[in-house]
N, C-alpha and C positions, 0 to 999 in steps of 0.2 A: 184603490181608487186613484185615481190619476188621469192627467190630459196629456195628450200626446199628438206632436203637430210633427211630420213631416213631407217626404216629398220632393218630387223633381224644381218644385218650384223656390224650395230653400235648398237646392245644390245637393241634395238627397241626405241631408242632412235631418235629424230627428231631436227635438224639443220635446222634455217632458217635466211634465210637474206635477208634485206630488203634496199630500199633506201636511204639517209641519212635525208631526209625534213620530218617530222614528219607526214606532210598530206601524206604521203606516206608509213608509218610505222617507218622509222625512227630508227630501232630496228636490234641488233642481238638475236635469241632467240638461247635457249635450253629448249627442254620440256617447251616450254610454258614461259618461266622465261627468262626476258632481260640478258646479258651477255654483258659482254667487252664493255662498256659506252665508255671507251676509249679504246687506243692502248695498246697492252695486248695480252695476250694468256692464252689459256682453254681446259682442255681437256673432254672428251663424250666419254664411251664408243670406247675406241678404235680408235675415231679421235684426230686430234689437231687440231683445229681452234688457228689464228694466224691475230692479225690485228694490221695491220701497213698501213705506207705510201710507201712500196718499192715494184717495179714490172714492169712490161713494159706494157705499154697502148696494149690494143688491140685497141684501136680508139683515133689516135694521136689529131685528133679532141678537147680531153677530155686533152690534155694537159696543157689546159691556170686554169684549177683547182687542188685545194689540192687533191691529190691521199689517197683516205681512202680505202685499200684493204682489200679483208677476202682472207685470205690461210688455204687449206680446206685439211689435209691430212688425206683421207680413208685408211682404210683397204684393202687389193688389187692391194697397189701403186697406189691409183687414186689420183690424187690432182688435184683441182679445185680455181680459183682466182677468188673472183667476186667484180667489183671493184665497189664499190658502190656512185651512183650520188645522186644532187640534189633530182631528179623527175624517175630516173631510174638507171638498172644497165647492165651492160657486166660482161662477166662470158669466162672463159676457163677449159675446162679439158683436163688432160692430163691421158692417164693409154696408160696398157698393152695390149694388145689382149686377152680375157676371152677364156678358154677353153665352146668349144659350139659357142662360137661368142655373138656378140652383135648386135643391132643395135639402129640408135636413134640420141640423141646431140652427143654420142661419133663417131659416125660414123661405118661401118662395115669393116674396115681394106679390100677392096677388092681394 
């Protein structure tokens, strides 16, 4: 399990994040290459990845754990938090309405 962000729009570059238990990846990548071991910030092509412990739970659930977030800010005002667990993760984004529209995880603004 893992989120994975790339494309022409980060310089064809590819972001992925993975859960924090190591049988599970265990990893932040860029192009392939671990990044931010720890808490930290990086930048790619036009994003800023950003990982800390600060953010608001989507699943209060997840509260009795240490919060290890990725703050993910695209190109296009999109930013995404995926907050990453033992064995899995939750994710949010947040953007604009795309000219053309969207649909998908973002939703189609209808």
């Amino acid at each position: 399990y893992k989120v994975a962000i790339g494309g022409a729009f980060i310089g064809n570059h590819i972001i992925e994040v993975e859960p924090m238990e190591e049988a599970y990846g265990g990893r932040i990548l860029v192009n392939g290459q671990q990044v931010l071991k720890e808490f930290g910030t990086t930048t790619v092509g036009g994003a800023t990845i950003v990982f800390d412990g600060i953010g608001v739970l989507v699943d209060q659930a997840a509260s009795q754990w240490k919060k290890n977030i990725v703050h993910i800010s695209l190109p296009m005002g999109i930013h995404m938090e995926v907050f990453r667990w033992g064995n899995y993760i939750d994710m949010t984004i947040n953007m604009r309405p795309l000219a053309g529209g969207q649909d998908g995880s973002c939703g189609n603004f209808n």
